[in-house]
N, C-alpha and C positions, 0 to 999 in steps of 0.2 A: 600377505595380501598380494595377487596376484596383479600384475600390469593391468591387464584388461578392466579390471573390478575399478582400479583411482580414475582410468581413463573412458569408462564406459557413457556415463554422465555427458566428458566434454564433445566425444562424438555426437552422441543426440545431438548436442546443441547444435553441430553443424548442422545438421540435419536439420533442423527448428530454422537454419539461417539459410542455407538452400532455398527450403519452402519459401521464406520469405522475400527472396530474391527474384525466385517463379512467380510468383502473386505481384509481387513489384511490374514486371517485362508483360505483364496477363494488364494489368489497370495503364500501362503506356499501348498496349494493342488496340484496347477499347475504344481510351482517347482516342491516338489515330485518326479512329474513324478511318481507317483504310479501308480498301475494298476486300480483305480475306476479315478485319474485327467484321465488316457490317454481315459479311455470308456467312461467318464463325461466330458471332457474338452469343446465341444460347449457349455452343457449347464453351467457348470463353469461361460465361457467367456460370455456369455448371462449374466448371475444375476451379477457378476462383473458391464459388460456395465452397465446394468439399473441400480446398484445402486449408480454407480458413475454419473450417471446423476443425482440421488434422488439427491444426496449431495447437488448440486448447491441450489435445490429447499426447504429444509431442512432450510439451512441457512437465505436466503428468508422469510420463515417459523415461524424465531423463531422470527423475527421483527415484528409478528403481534399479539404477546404478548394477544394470547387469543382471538382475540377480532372477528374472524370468527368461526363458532362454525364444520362448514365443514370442513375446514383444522383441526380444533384441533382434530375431531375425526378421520379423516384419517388417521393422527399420531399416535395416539392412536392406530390403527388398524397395522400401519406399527410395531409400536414397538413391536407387537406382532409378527408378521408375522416373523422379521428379527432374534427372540429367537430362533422363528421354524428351519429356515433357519440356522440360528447358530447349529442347536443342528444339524443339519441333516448333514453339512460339517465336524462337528466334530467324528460325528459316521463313517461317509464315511474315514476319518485321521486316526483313532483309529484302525477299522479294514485294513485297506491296510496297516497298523503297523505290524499288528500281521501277515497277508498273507505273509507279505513281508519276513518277520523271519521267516519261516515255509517255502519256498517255494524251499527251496534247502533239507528238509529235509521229504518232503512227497509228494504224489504223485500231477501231476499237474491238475489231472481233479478237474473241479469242484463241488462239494456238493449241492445236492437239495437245502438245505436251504441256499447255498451263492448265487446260481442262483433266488432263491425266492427275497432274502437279496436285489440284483441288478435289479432286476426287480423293487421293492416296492420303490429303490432310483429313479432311473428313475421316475418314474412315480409320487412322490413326489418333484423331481427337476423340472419336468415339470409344476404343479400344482403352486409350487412355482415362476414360472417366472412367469406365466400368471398374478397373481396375484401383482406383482411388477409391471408391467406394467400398471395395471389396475392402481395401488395406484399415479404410474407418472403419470399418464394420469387426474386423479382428483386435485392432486397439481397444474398441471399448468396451471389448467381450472380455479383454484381458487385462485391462488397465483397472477399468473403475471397481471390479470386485476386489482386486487386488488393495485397493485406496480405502474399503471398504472394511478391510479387517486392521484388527488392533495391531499396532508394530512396538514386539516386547522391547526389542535390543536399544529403539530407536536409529538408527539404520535407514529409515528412511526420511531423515530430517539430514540438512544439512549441517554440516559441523561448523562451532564459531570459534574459531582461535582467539583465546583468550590469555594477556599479559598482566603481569605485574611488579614490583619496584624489586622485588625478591629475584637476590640472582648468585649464582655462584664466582664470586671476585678472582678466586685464582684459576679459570678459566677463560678470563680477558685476555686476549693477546693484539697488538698492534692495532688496539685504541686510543692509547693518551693522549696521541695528538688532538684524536678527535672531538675527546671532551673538554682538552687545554683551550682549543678555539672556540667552542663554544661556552664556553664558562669567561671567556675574554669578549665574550659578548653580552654575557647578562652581569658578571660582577660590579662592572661598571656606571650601568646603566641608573640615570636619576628620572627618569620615564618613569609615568601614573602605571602604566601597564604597558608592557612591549611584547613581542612575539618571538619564538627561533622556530623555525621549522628543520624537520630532518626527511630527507627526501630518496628514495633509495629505492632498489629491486627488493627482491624478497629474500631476505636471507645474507643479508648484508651487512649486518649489525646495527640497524637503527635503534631496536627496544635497547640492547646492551648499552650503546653509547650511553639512553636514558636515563638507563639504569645506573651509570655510572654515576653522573651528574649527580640527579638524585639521591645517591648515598654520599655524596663529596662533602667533606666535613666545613666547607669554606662555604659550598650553600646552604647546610644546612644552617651557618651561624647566621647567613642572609635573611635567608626568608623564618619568617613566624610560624607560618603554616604551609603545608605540603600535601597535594593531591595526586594519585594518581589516578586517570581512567585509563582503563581497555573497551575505545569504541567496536571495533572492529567492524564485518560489515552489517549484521545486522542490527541496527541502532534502535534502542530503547532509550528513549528521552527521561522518561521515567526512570528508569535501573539505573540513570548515568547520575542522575541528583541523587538517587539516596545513597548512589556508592561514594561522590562527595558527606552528603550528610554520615555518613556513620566515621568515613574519613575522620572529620572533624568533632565523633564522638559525640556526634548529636540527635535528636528524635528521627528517624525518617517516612513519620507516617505524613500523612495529608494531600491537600489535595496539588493539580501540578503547582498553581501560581500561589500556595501555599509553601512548596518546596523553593522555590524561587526566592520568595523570600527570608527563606530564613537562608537559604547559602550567601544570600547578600550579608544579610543582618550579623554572620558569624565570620565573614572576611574582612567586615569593615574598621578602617582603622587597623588596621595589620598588613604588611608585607605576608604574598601569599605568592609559590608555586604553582601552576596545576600542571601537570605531565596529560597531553591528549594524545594515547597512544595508538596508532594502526588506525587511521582513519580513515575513510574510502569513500564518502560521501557524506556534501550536507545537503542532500537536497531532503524539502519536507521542513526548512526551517527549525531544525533544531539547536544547533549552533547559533543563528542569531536570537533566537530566542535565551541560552544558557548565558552565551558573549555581553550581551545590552543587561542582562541582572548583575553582572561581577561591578563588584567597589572597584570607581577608580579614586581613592581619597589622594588629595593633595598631601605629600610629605615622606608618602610611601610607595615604595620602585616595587610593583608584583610584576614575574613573570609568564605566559605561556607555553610551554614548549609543545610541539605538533609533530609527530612521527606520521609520514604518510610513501606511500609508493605510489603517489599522482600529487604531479608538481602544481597542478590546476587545482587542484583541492586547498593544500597550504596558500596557497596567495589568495582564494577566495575566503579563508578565515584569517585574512588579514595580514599576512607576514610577507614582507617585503623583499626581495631579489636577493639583497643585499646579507638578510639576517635568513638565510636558505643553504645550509649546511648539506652535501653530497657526499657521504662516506665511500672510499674508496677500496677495490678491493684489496686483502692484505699481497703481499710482496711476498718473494720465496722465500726466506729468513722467517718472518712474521708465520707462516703458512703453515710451516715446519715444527716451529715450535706451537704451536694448538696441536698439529694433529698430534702430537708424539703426548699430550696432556691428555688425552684421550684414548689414542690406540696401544699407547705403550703403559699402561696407567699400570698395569700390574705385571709387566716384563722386566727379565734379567736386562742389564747394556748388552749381555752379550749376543739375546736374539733382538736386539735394536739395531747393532751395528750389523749384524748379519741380513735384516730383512729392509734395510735404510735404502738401498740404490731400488728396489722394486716400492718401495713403500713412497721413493720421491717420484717415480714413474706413475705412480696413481695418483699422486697431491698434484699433480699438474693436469690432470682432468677437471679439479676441482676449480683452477683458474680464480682462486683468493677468493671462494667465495665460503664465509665463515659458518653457513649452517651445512654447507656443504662437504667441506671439510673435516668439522667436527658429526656428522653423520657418518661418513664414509668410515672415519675413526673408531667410531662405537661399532659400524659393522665388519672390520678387521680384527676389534679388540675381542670379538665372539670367535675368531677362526681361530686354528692350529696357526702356531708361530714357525710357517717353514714356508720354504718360498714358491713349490709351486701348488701351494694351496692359495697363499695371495696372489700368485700371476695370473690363477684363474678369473679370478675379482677383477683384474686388470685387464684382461680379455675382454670381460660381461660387464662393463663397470657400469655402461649407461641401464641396462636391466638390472642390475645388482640392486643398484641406487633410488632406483624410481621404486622396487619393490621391497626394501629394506621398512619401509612401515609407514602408515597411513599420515604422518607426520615427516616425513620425507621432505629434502629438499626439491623435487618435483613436484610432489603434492602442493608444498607449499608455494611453488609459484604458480602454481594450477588456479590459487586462488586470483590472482591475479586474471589470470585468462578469462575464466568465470563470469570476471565482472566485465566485461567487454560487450559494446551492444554488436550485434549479430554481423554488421559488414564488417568490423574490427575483427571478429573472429577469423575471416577468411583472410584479411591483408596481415594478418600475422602469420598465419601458417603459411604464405609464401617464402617464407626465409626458411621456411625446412630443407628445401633445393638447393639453396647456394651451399658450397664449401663451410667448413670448419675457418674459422678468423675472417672470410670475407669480405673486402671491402666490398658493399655494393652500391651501385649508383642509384641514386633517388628518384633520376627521370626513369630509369629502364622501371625500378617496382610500380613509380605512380601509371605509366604509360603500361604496364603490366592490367593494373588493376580497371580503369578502364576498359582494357579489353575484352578481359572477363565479364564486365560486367557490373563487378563492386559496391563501381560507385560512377552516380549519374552526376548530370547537372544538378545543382539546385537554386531558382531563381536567377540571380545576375552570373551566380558563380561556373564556374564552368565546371565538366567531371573533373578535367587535372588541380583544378583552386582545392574542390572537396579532395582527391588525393593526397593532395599533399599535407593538409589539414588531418586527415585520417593518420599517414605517417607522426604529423608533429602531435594526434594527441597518442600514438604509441609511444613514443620517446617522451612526453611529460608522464606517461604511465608504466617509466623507467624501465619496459620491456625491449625498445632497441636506443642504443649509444650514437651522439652524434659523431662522427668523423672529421666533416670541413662544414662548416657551416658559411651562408654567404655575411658578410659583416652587416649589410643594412638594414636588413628584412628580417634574417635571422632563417629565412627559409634552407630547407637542408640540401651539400650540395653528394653526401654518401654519409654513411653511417653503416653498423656491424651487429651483432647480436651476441650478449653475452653466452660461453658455451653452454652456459647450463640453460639457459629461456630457449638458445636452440633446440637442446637435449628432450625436453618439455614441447616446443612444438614438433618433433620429429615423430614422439610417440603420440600424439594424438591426431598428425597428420595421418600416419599408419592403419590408426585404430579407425580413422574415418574413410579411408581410402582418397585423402586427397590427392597423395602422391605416393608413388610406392617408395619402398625399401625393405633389406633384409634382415635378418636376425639381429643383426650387428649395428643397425639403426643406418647404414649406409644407403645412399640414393641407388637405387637402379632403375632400369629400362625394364618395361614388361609386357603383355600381352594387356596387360588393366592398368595402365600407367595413365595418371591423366595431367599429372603434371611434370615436365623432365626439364633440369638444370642439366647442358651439357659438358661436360669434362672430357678430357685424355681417354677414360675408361670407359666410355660409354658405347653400349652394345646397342649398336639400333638394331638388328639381326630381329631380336626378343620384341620389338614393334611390331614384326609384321601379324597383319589380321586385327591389330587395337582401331578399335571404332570409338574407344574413349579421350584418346591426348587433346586435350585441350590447349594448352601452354607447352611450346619446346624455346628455351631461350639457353644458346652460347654463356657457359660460364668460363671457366678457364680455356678452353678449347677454339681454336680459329681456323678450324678445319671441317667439315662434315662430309664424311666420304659417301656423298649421295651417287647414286643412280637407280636408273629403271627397278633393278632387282634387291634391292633392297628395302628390308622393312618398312623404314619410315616413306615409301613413294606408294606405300598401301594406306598411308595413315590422310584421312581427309576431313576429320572433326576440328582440327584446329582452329583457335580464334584468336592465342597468338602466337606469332614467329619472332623470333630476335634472333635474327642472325648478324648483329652487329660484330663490325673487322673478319666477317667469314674474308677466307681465301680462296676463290672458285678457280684456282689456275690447274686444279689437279681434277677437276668434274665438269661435265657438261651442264655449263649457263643455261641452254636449252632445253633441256630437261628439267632441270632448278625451277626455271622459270614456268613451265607447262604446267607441273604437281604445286607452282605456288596456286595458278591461278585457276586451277580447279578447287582453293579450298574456299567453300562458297562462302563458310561463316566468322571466316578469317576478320578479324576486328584491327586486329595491332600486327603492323609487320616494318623491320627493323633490318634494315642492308645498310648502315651506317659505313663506311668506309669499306665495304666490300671490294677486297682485291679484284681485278678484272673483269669488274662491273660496267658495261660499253654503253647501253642499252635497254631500256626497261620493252617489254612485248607488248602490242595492241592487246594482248588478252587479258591483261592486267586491271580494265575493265571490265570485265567482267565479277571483279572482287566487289560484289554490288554494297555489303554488310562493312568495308575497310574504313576504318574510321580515324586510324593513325598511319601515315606513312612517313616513317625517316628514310632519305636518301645523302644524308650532310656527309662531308667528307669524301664524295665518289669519287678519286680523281680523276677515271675516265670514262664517267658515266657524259655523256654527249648530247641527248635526246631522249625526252619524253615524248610517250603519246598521246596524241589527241582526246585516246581514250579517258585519260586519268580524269577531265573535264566532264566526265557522266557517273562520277562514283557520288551516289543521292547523299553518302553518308558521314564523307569523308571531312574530320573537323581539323586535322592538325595535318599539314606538309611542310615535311622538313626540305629542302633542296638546299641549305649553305653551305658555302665553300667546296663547291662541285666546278673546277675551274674549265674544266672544257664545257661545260652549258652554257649555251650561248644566248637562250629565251626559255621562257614557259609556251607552253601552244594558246594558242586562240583558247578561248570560251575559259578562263578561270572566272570570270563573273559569277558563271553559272554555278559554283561551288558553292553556296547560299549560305552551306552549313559551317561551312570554314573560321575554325576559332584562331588557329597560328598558322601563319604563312613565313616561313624563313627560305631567306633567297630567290625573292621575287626580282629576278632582271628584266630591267626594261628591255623593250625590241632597240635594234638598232636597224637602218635602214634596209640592210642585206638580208634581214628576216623577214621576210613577209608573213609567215605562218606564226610570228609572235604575238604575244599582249602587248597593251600597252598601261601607260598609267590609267589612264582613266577607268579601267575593269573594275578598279579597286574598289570602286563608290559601290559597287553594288552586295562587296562583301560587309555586309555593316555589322556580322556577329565576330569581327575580329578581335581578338583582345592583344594578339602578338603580333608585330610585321615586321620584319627585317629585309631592307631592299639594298640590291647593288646597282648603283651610278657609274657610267663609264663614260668616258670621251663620245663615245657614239652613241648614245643613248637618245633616242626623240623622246622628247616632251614638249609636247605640245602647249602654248599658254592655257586654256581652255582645261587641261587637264590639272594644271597646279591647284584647283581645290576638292580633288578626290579625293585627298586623304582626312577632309573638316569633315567630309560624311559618314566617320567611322563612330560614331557618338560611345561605343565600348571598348574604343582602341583604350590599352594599358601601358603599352609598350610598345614604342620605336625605336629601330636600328635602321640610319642608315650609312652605307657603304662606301664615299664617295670614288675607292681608286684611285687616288691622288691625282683624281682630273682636271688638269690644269687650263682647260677651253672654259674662254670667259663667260660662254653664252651657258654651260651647262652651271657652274657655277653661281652665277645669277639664276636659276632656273630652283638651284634649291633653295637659294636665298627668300627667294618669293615664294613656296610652297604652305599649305595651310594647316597644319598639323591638329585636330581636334583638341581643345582645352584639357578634357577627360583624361592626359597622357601624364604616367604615374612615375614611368622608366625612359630615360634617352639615353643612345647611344651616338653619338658622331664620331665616325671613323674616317681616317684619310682623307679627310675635308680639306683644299687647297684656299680657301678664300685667305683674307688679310685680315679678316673680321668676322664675326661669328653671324651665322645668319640672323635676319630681320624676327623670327617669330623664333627665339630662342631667348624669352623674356619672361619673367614674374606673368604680365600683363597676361600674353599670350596661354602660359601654362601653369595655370594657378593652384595645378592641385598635383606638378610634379614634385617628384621625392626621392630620387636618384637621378643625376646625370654622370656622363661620361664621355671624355671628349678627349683622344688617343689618335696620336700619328697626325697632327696637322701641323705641316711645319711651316707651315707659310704663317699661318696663323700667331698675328704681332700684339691685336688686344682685343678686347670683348666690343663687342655692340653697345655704344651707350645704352639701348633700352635691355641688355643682360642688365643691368646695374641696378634696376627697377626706379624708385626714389620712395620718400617718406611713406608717402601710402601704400607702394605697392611692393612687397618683398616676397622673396621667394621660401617656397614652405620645404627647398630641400632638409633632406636630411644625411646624404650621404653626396658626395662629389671626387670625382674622381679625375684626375690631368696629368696624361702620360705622354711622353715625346711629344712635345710642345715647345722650340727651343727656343721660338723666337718671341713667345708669349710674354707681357711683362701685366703685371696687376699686383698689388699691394695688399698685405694680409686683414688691414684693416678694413680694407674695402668689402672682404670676402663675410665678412663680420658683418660689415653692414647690411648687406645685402641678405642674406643666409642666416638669420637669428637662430633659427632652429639648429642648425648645420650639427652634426653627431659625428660622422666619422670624414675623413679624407684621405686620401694617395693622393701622391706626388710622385713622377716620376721623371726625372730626363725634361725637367721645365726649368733651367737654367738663371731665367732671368726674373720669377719670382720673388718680392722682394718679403722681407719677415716673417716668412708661414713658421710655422711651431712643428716642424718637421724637416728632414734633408728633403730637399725640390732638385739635388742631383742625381744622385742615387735611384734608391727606392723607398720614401719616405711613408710612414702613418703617423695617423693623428688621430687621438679618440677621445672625445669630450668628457666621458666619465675618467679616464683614467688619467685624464689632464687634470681634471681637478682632484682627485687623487692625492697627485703627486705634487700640487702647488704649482701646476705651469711647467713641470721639466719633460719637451720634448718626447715621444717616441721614434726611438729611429731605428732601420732594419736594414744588415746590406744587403737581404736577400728577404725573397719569403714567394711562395707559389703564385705567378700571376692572375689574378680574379677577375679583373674587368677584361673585356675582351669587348673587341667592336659588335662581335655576333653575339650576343647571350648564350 
């Protein structure tokens, strides 16, 4: 089977998700109600209708798995068209953005070149329907006769992977442990009915483990009775009770609530098994319907066991954190011995040991994954036994592999993708760009996806809440690995992609033209690149003339050798940039700067710690569409413009830890849209051209604030309750600079922090005492603090202490260099009922915490009770809390 034929399918889909993303930015123009929806609105309404017609026909589409070569280029052609159409609704958002900010403060005629501007859209929105119509009109010439005839092979149904208890034992390798611990979990067990779930990628060994168990002669003497099912994803509620009912050797005709109960009537009073294997959805109630009929008789322990590759599915059928098994992949020993059960099944030792250093050279592609493995296995154990017939394999391995057969360990995780709703389609194939083993950071992908577009607000949430929710439910859909997680939230702080789910999105990133690459599956630079991770290797040369790059982000590489005559300063589609820790000491800033701010539709731009970064340009403004701006880390970034104060769009600016800034400019007020502000410095009196606090009040969509306080900082009385008006603030950080002036000190003491506040930070705070609104009372619905570097600081606020009524709902707390601090552990108890995790660090005079409070101390409630009360203690471990988030 050819690559293109497994992968033809999941391109469509992008294409299905494209569309839908276009239709999404088409029903926000409308809204609007801008002045280009109210002049555009038929034609709007027009490419909406036709492409919600497409959709039906799309879908249709992707069931023909290649195999018309009409429809697939059509697609091909569509997928193009709707970028267009994409780029062109968004140019038409961006500026009715900036018209719209402007329109109370300049005159109301219009500009030769805005009449130009609306002319040129017109007459591209027109161009652009015809051509939708033309592309519906060829689909359903060619789809629906197609659908129409009889399909002998079946070939055009999807296929259902389907499992059973039947398995070959002496091809198990480096499971025992797996099913010793879980057999150490249900032997036990004097529970009516309890659950184990097993939770894994694809091809991991979940069925085997199952499989194990279930033939284990210590459960077999357990249980009375034994079930397997194979739900997989197409679920027949029906097929699943009578594959129980014949299980148990019994009628399987009748009706459902007839089957119901006789699977009750024939479990009851018996210890029973059931194996629910490869499950991937209960939605439709089938599960609680099957679950609510099982006997739970008093006297008898049955068990469940649940095999699923989505950790959200097993806990909504019941099984708990605790009874949630993660098979790991095998080890190189473990690895070695499978493949050689399979590749060597019918070889001398002597072409073993001859082809063993090429043959471990390919098992480390595999990266312990056991279907992968033993595939690879079976398609060596077909080759001539000499080596450079295997080093070929070794060369092609990721094309070997994917095309080795329609059951394939890429196929198989294909299923997986499959089931993904359509924006999860696109935030996974962003890890096709990064490097092999990757560690990537969580803010650049969520603040990635954003950009593009992905993913919007939804209600209270903001687009980054839904990002990173999108990330955690890829990682409960065992597609990418956490890395650091944060301790209290659980939210991720990097995470990696197994090689082979990379290997899987690379080829269907390919097949869809998300991102280019060559034969080899390696990332390149191209003239139709639309999405580029930068490296050591990368050729920007092969940019010049792309009108497609959408996404250029810095990955291993802190360099970009830009200038005027180079590729990329042709390329002006961009919507994001991440040039985080560029080094601009070997290119002209000026330049840099001129081609940033010509790119109109630029969304996300990322100069994080940019080496001899001085100065952002008034033209910067101009980025009317920017929506994310990191600038943290500058060290001599000095001054912004004025300008930054007119970007209509912009929701997130980063400025912390930029120490030669000395203010923000006048009019951040006016930034309405502003979700996270880090490194908001007050003016000090030498600023005139600064903000002050009181701006803040007018930001009321903020969810993040992180401010720095200094010895010269005015605060005005009048302005200490600007910050009560933030009613969606989440999070507070602030700074104090160990400023030791009594006046400013008391100034934060008094400040009014909205109740709504879920996260604190207090850094280099000099007071003696914690401030006045750092109280249960005041903050009822915080859930992390953290209070780092105040050394002045001797003991809490009586009202931190709360009293009977009033307690605080933390859940994680954190007290680092604190040396003169003194407070008693029982007190921390009192107060803190909830309390789950702690650090301690460099807090001296802490008396009985259930941690070292010299050092660097933890403390984690589940693992304390665990252990019976014995302490965690660490002399070292990666510092988390930081003053700045």
């Amino acid at each position: 089977m050819r690559e293109t034929d497994i992968f033809s399918s999941a391109g469509f889909a992008v294409v299905t998700a494209v569309v839908e993303l276009l239709v999404n930015d088409l029903a926000r123009a409308i809204y609007a109600e801008s002045s280009y929806a109210l002049e555009y609105q038929t034609l709007f309404d027009e490419m909406t209708k036709q492409l919600t017609y497409m959709q039906s026909f799309l879908t249709d589409a992707e069931k023909l798995k290649g195999k018309n070569e009409t429809v697939k280029t059509t697609l091909i052609d569509l997928r193009e068209l709707i970028y267009e159409a994409d780029d062109l609704v968004i140019d038409c958002l961006t500026r009715a953005a900036y018209l719209d900010r402007r329109k109370n403060s300049t005159c109301c005629h219009l500009s030769p070149r805005e009449i130009f501007f609306r002319y040129q859209t017109g007459k591209k929105l027109t161009a652009i329907n015809k051509r939708i119509v033309k592309m519906h009109h060829n689909l359903s010439n060619y789809v629906t006769p197609i659908f129409r005839q009889p399909s002998g092979d079946g070939s055009g149904t999807s296929a259902v992977r389907w499992t059973s208890q039947v398995f070959d034992q002496s091809e198990i390798v480096g499971l025992k442990e797996d099913a010793i611990r879980i057999k150490g979990w249900i032997l036990p067990q004097n529970e009516v009915l309890h659950r184990v779930g097993i939770v894994g990628m694809g091809g991991l060994g979940k069925t085997t483990i199952t499989q194990t168990i279930f033939k284990d002669t210590q459960i077999c003497a357990r249980f009375q009775k034994k079930i397997w099912v194979s739900v997989s994803q197409t679920v027949n509620e029906i097929e699943i009770m009578k594959s129980m009912l014949r299980q148990l050797q019994a009628d399987d005709s009748g009706s459902d609530g007839n089957l119901h109960f006789k699977i009750c009537q024939l479990l009851s009073s018996t210890s029973y098994l059931i194996v629910m294997d490869d499950v991937w959805s209960i939605d439709g109630g089938w599960w609680d319907r099957i679950s609510c009929g099982l006997p739970k008789t008093a006297g008898y322990s049955s068990c469940i066991i649940i095999t699923s590759r989505i950790e959200g599915v097993v806990k909504r059928m019941g099984v708990v954190e605790e009874r949630i098994h993660r098979p790991r992949p095998l080890n190189e020993d473990e690895s070695w011995s499978l493949f050689c059960k399979v590749a060597f099944i019918s070889t001398k030792e002597i072409y073993k040991n001859k082809l063993e250093d090429i043959a471990k050279m390919i098992l480390r592609k595999c990266s312990g994954l056991p279907l992968a493995i033993k595939t690879t296995g079976g398609l060596l154990s077909s080759k001539r036994q000499n080596y450079s017939e295997w080093k070929r394999v070794s060369d092609d391995f990721h094309q070997k592999l994917a095309a080795e057969s329609h059951n394939s360990v890429i196929a198989s995780l294909q299923l997986s993708y499959d089931e993904l709703p359509s924006h999860l389609k696109h935030c996974i194939l962003c890890f096709s760009i990064y490097p092999e083993d990757h560690e990537i950071k969580a803010e650049q992908l969520v603040r990635w996806w954003v950009g593009e577009g992905f993913v919007h607000d939804e209600g209270l949430d903001t687009a980054t809440d839904v990002a990173f929710g999108c990330l955690a439910e890829l990682i409960s859909r065992c597609l990418v690995e956490v890395v650091l997680p944060r301790s209290y939230n659980g939210r991720v702080d990097s995470c990696k992609m197994h090689d082979m789910v990379r290997d899987m999105t690379i080829l269907i990133a390919k097949e869809e033209a998300f991102s280019s690459f060559d034969d080899g599956g390696k990332h390149i630079s191209t003239v139709d690149s639309r999405r580029l991770g930068v490296t050591e290797t990368t050729n920007y040369h092969t940019l010049q003339g792309n009108t497609k790059l959408r996404a250029l982000l810095l990955m291993t590489s802190h360099s970009i050798p830009f200038s005027r005559s180079t590729g990329l300063a042709t390329v002006n589609s961009l919507r994001v940039l991440d040039l985080s820790h560029v080094n601009l000491d070997t290119i002209s800033i000026e330049d840099l700067c001129q081609w940033i701010s010509s790119l109109k539709r630029l969304a996300y731009l990322n100069l994080r710690a940019a080496a001899g970064l001085v100065e952002l340009p008034y033209t910067f403004g101009r980025l009317w569409g920017l929506q994310i701006l990191i600038l943290d880390e500058c060290k001599y970034l000095n001054k912004l413009p004025a300008s930054i104060t007119t970007l209509p769009k912009l929701t997130v600016l980063d400025i912390g830890n930029c120490p030669a800034l000395q203010y923000l400019p006048q009019g951040i007020s006016t930034l309405t849209t502003l979700q996270e502000l880090h490194g908001f410095k007050i003016s000090r009196p030498t600023n005139t051209e600064g903000c002050h606090l009181g701006e803040l009040k007018c930001l009321t969509q903020l969810r993040v604030l992180q401010v720095d306080i200094n010895e010269e900082s005015i605060i005005e009385d009048e302005e200490l309750t600007a910050l009560a008006q933030l009613q969606h603030l989440k999070l507070l950080s602030i700074n104090a600079n160990n400023c030791e002036v009594a006046n400013i000190i008391e100034k934060i003491n008094n400040l009014s922090p909205p109740p709504c506040l879920e996260e604190v930070y207090l850094g280099h705070y000099y007071g003696e005492s914690s401030p006045n609104w750092l109280s249960p009372t005041s903050l009822p619905q915080l859930q992390y603090l953290c209070i780092e570097d105040a050394r002045a600081l001797n003991a809490m606020n009586p009202l931190f202490w709360g009293d009977a009524e009033r307690t605080w709902r933390l859940e994680s707390f954190c007290l680092k260099y604190l040396p003169r601090l003194e407070a008693e552990w029982a007190e921390v108890q009192r107060a803190m009922p909830a309390l789950s995790y702690l650090k301690v660090s460099h807090c001296y005079k802490l008396q009985s915490f259930p941690c070292n409070v010299k050092a660097l101390g933890l403390w984690n409630k589940d693992e304390d009770e665990k252990e019976d009360g014995k302490p965690v203690d660490v002399a070292y471990q990666q510092e988390e809390c930081q003053t700045t988030p």
